[in-house]
C-alpha positions as CSV (number, residue, x, y, z in Angstrom):
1,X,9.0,-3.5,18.0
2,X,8.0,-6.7,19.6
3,X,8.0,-9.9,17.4
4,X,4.2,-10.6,18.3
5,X,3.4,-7.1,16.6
6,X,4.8,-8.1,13.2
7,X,2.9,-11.7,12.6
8,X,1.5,-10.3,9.3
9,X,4.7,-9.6,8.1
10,X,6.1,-12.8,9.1
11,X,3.5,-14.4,7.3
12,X,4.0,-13.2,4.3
13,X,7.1,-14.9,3.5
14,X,6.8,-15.9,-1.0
15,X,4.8,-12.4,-1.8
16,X,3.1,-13.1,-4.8
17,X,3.0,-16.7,-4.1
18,X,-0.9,-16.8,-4.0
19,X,-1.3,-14.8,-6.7
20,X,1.0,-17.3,-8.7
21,X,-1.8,-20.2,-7.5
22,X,-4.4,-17.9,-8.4
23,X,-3.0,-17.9,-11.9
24,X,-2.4,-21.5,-12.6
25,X,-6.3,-22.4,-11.2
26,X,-7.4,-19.9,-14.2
27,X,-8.9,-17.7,-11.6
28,X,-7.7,-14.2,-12.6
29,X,-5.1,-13.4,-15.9
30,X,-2.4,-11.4,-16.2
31,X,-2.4,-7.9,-13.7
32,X,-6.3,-8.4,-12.4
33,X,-6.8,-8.0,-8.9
34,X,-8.0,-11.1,-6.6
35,X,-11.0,-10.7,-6.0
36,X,-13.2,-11.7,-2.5
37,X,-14.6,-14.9,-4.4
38,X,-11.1,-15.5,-5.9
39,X,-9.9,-15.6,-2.0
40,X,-13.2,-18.1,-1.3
41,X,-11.8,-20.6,-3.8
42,X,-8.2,-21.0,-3.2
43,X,-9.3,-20.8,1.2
44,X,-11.3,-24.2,0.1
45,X,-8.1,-25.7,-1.7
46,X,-6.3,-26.0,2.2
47,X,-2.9,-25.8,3.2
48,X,-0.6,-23.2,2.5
49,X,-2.7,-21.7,0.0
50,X,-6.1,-21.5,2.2
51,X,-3.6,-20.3,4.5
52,X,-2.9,-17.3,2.5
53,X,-5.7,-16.7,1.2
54,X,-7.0,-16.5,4.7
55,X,-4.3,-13.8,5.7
56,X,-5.1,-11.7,1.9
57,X,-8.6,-11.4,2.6
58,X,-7.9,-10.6,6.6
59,X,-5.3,-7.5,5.4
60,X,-8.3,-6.6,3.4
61,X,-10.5,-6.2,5.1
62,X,-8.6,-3.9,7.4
63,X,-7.8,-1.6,4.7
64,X,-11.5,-1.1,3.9
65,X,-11.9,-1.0,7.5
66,X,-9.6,2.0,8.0
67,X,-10.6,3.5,4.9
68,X,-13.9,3.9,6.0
69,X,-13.2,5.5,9.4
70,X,-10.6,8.1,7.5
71,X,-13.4,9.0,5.6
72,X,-15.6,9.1,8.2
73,X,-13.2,11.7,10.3
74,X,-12.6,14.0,7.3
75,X,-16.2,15.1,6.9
76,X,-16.7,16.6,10.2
């Protein structure tokens, strides 16, 4: 597989580094999820952290996005 193909993967370097952030900011406790407004604050905060919170929302979104069109196939 071509490098280009895995940037996500590459950009995901300290997994549960955000999270980590997320905790310190008093934004979620203990096993919560992040939630879309979480990702809002810490994209404000800049850097590495708006980075990945920029990158967390993005993969989001294409879950939901593929979620959707599974769904949408299955009911034919």
């Amino acid at each position: 597989m071509n490098k280009n193909n895995k940037w996500i993967q590459d950009a995901m370097k300290h997994k549960g580094a955000l999270r980590e952030t997320a905790k310190k900011q008093h934004l979620i406790k203990g096993d919560e999820k992040l939630s879309m407004e979480d990702l809002k604050k810490l994209e404000k905060e800049g850097g590495k952290t708006a980075k990945q919170a920029y990158i967390k929302e993005t993969g989001r979104k294409i879950k939901t996005e593929k979620e959707y069109h599974y769904k949408k196939e299955n009911k034919k």
